[in-house]
C-alpha positions in Angstrom: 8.3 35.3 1.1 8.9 37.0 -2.0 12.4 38.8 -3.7 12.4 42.1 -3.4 14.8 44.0 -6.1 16.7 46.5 -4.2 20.0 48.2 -5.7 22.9 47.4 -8.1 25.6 45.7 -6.6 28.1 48.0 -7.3 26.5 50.6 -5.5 26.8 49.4 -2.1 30.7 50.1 -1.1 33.6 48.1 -0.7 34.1 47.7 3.5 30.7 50.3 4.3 27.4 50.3 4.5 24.6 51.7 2.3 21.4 52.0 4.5 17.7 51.8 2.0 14.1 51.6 3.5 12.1 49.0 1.8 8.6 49.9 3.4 8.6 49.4 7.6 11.7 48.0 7.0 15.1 50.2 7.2 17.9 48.0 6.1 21.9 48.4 6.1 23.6 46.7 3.3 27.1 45.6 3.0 29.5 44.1 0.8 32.6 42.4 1.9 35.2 40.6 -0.1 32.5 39.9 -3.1 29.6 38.9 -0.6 26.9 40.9 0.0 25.1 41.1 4.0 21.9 42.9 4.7 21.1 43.5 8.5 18.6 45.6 10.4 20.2 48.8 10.4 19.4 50.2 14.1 21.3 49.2 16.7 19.4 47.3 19.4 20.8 49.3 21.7 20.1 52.9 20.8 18.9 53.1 17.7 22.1 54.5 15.7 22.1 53.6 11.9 24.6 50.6 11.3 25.3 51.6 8.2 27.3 54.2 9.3 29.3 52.3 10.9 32.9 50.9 10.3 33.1 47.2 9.4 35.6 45.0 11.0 35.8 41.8 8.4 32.4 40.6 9.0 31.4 42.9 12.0 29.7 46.0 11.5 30.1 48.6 14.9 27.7 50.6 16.0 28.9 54.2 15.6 27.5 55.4 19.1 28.8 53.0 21.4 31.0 50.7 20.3 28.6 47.2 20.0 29.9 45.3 17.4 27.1 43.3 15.5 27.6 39.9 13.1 27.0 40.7 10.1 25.9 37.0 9.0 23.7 36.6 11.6 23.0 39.4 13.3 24.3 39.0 16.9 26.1 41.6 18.7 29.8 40.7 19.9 30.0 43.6 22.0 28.3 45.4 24.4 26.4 47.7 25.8 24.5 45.7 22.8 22.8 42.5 24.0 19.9 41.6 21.3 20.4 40.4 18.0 19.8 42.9 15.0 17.2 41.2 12.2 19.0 39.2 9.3 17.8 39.2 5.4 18.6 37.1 2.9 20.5 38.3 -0.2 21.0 37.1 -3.7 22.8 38.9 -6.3 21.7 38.0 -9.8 23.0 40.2 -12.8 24.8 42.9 -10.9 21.4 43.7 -8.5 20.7 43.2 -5.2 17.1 41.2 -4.2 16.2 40.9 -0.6 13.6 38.5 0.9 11.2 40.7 3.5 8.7 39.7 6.0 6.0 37.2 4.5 3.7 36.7 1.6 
């Protein structure tokens, strides 16, 4: 898997998310006390964009219902959602954002 450049750190707001499509991929990004966390950004329940949602420390909820996703690893602590969203690993390296996506 290769790095992906994605955004400028500073871009992505404090406590929110910041959703960007990187080919078949459709990403929500957040940052949270210095760290950046880049998750799938539909909710494995219906589909809403997590980026939209409010984020909890390091919990993102889902806007439509209520499910409350990890945003380290992806799993939902709250229902209706039951399925994990998809994780990416981050580095930030000069103020940008790099993703690692799918396989070489």
């Amino acid at each position: 898997m290769s790095w992906i450049q994605v955004v400028e750190a500073k871009r992505i707001p404090h406590g929110r998310g910041l959703r960007v499509d990187i080919g078949e991929h459709r990403i929500a990004l957040f940052r949270v006390e210095g760290e950046v966390y880049a998750i799938g950004d539909r909710c494995s329940h219906a589909e809403a964009s997590l980026a939209e949602g409010d984020v909890f420390g390091l919990e993102v909820e889902c806007p439509r219902h209520g499910s409350a996703f990890d945003l380290r690893t992806g799993e939902p602590h709250a229902l209706p959602a039951t399925q994990p969203v998809p994780v990416y690993d981050v580095k930030v390296e000069d103020g940008m954002v790099f993703l690692r996506i799918g396989e070489d």
